[in-house]
C-alpha positions as CSV (number, residue, x, y, z in Angstrom):
1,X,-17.8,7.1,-0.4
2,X,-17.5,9.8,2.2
3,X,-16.7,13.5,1.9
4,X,-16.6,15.8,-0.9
5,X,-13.2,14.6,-3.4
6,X,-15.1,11.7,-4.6
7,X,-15.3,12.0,-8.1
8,X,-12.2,14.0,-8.5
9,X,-10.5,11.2,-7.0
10,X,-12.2,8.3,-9.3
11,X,-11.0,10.4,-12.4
12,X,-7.3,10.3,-11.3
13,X,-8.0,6.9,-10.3
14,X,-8.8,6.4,-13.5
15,X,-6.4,7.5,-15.0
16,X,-3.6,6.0,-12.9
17,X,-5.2,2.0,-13.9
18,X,-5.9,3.0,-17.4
19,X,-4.3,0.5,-19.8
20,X,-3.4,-0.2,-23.4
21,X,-5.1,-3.6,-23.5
22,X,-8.1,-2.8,-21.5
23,X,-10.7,-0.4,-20.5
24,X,-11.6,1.0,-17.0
25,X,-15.1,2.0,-16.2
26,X,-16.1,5.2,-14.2
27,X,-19.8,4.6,-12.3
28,X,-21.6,5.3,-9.8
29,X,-24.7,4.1,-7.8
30,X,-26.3,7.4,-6.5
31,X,-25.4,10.3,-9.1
32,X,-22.8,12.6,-10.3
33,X,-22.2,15.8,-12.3
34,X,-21.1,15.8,-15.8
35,X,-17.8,14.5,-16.3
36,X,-15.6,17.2,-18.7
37,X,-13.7,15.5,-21.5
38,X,-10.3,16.3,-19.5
39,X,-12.3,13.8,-16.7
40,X,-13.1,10.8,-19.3
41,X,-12.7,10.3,-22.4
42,X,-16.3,8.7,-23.1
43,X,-19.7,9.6,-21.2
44,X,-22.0,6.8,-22.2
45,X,-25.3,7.1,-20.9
46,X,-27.7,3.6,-21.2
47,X,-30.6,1.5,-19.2
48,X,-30.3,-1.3,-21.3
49,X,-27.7,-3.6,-19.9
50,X,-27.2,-5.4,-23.8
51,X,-26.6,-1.8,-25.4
52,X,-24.2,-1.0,-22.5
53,X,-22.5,-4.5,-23.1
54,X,-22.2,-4.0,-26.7
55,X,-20.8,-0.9,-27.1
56,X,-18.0,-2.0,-24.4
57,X,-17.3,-5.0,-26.2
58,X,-16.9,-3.2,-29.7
59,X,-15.7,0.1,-28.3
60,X,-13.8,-0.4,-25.1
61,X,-10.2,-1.0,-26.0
62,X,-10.5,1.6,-28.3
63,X,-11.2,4.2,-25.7
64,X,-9.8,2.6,-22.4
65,X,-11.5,4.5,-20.1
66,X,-15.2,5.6,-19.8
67,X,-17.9,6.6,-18.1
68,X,-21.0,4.7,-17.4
69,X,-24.1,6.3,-16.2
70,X,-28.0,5.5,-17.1
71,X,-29.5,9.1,-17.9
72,X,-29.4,12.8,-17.2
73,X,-31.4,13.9,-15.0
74,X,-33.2,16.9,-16.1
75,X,-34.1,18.8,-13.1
76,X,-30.4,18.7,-11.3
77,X,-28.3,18.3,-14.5
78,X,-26.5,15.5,-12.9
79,X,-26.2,12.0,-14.2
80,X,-28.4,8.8,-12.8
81,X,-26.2,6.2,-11.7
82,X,-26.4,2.5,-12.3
83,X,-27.8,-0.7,-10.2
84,X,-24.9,-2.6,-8.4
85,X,-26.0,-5.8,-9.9
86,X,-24.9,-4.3,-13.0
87,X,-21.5,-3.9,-12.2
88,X,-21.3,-7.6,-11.0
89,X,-22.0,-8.4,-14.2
90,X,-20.1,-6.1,-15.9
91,X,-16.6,-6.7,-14.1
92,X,-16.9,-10.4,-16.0
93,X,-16.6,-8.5,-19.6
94,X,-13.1,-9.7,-21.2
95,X,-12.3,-5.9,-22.3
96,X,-12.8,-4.7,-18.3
97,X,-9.8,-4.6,-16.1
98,X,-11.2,-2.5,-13.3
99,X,-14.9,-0.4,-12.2
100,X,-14.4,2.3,-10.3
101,X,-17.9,3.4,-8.6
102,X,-18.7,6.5,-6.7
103,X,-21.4,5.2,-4.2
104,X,-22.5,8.0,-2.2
105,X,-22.7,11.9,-2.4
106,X,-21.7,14.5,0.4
107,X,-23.0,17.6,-0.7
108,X,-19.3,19.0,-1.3
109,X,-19.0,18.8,2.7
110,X,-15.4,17.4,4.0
111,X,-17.6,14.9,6.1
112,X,-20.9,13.0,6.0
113,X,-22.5,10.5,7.4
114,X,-24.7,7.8,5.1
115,X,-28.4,7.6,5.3
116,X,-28.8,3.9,6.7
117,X,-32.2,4.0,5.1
118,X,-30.3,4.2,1.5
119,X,-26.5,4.6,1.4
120,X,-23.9,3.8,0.8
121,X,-24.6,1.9,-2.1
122,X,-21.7,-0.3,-2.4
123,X,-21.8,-3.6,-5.0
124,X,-20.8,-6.8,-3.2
125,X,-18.1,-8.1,-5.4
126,X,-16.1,-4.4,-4.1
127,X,-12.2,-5.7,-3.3
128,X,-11.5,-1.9,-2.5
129,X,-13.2,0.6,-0.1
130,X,-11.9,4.5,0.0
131,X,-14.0,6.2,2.1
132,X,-12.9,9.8,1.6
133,X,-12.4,12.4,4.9
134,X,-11.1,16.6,3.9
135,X,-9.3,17.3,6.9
136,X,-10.9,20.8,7.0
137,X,-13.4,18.4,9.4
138,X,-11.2,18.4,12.0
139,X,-12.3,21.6,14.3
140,X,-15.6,22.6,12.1
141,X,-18.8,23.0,14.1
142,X,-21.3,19.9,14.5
143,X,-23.7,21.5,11.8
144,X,-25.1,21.1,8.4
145,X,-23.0,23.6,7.0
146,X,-19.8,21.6,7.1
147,X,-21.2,18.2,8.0
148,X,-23.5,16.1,5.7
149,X,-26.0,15.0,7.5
150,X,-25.2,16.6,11.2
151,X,-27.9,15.1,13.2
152,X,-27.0,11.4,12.2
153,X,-23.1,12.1,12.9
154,X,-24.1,13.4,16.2
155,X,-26.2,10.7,16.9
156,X,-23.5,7.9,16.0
157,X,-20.6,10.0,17.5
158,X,-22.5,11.6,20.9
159,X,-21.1,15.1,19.8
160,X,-23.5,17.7,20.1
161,X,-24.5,19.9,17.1
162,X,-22.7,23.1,17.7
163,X,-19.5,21.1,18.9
164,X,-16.4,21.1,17.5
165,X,-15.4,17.8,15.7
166,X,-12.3,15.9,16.8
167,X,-9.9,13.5,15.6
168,X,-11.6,10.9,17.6
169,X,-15.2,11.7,16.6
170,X,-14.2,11.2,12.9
171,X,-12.4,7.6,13.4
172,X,-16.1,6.7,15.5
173,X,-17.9,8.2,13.1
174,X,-15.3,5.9,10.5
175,X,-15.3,2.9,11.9
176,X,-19.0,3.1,13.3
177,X,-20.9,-0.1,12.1
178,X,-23.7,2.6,10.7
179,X,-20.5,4.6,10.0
180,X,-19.0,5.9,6.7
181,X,-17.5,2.4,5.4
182,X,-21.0,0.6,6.4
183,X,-22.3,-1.9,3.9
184,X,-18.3,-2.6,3.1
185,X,-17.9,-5.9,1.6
186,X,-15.8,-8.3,4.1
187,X,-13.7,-9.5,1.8
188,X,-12.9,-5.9,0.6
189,X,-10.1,-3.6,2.0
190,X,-10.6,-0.5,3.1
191,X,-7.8,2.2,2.6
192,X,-9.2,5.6,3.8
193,X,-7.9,8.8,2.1
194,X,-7.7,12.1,4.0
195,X,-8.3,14.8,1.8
196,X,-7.5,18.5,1.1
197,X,-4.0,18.7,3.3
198,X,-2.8,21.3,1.6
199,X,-4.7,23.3,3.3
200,X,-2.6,22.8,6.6
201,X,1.4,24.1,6.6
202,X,2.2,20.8,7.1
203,X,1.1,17.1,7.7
204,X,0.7,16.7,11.6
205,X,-3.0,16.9,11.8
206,X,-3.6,14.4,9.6
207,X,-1.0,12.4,10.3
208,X,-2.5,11.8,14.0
209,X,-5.7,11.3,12.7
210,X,-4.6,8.4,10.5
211,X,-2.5,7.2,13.1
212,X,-5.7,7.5,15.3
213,X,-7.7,5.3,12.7
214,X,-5.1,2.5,12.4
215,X,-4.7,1.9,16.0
216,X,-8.4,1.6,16.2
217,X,-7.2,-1.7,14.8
218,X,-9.6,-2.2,12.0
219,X,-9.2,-5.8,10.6
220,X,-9.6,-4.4,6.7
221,X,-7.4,-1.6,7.4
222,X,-4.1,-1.4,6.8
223,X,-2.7,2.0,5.6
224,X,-4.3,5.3,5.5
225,X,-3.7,7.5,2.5
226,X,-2.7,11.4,2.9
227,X,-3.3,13.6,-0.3
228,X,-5.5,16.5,-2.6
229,X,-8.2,14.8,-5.2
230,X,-6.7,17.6,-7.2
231,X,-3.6,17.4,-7.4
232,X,-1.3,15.6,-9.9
233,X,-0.6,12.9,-8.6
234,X,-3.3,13.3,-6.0
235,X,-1.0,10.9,-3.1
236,X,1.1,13.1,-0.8
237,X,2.0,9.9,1.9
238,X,0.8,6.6,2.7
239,X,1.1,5.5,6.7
240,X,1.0,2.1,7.3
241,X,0.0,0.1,10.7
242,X,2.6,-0.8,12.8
243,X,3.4,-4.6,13.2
């Protein structure tokens, strides 16, 4: 959940848990685009929870990764995503090892904040958050241009549209109970990633700004992860709380 890198990320995710002996499933509980073949190796698109079942049972090993969605949608292109109920049920298959599920969208912004009407839409059984943050936020205006829903960042941060956004208004705007990780499981730990630092000559920014988010002191945060959704592998560093 979070900022644009989402999906890109899940796919390399993916990739990284795939196994010989089981099969990982790609999801999500809002919607996605189109996945390319280089992205999965299976799109299956299904409502009915015994077809879905079946065709994982029979087909999973075989394919070891795929991607689970229950229709297209015809005016958007992108694909319906499934009920989080389902993938309760679905983690207790024998063939699945691990379901990875996208569970918000951000517009392709490098932050957002979620709709507490609707989002995110996180199943309970989650053991692992990664709320995703493109450190091309840091500086960018207050406004809908380069922040997913402005008026509800600026109402949960006290930054004023217009304003530029600091270090400090993303780990508030983080760890914010109506925040980007709300509706995280308690039992589930959250590792943010900080996207997209590339784009900087080197690592300081984002750096402080995970330093900044583990002294906030966050009891299901640990480490922050520095990296690109793109790139292979997408991990540049990993900073860890002091003990």
């Amino acid at each position: 959940m979070g900022a644009g890198g989402k999906t890109t990320l899940m796919f390399s995710l993916a990739q990284e848990l795939t196994t010989y002996e089981k099969v990982v499933v790609n999801t999500t509980t809002t919607k996605i685009f189109t996945p390319s073949s280089s992205d999965t190796p299976y799109l299956l698109l299904s409502r009915e929870q015994k077809e879905i079942f079946d065709f994982i049972l029979k087909n999973g090993n075989k394919f070891r990764q795929l991607t689970l969605a229950s229709e297209k949608l015809a005016n958007s292109g992108k694909l319906k995503g499934i009920n989080p109920e389902l993938v309760s049920q679905l983690i207790k298959l024998d063939p699945v090892i691990y379901i990875i599920v996208e569970a918000d969208g951000a517009a392709c912004r490098p932050l957002k904040a979620p709709n507490p009407a609707f989002e995110p839409v996180i199943p309970q059984d989650t053991s692992l958050v990664i709320p995703v943050i493109g450190i091309d936020a840091l500086g960018c205006e207050l406004k809908e241009e380069y922040v997913f829903r402005s008026e509800i960042v600026a109402k949960l941060t006290g930054l004023s549209l217009g304003e530029a956004v600091s270090a400090d208004n993303i780990v508030n705007l983080l760890l914010h109970p109506s925040g980007i990780i709300r509706g995280s499981p308690d039992q589930a730990r959250i590792i943010p990633f900080i996207n997209k630092v590339d784009l900087h000559a080197d690592l300081s920014e984002a750096r402080d700004l995970a330093s900044k988010i583990l002294e906030a002191s966050h009891p299901q945060i640990d480490q922050v992860v520095l990296g690109q959704a793109r790139l292979n592998p997408p991990v540049v560093e990993v900073v860890y709380k002091r003990h």
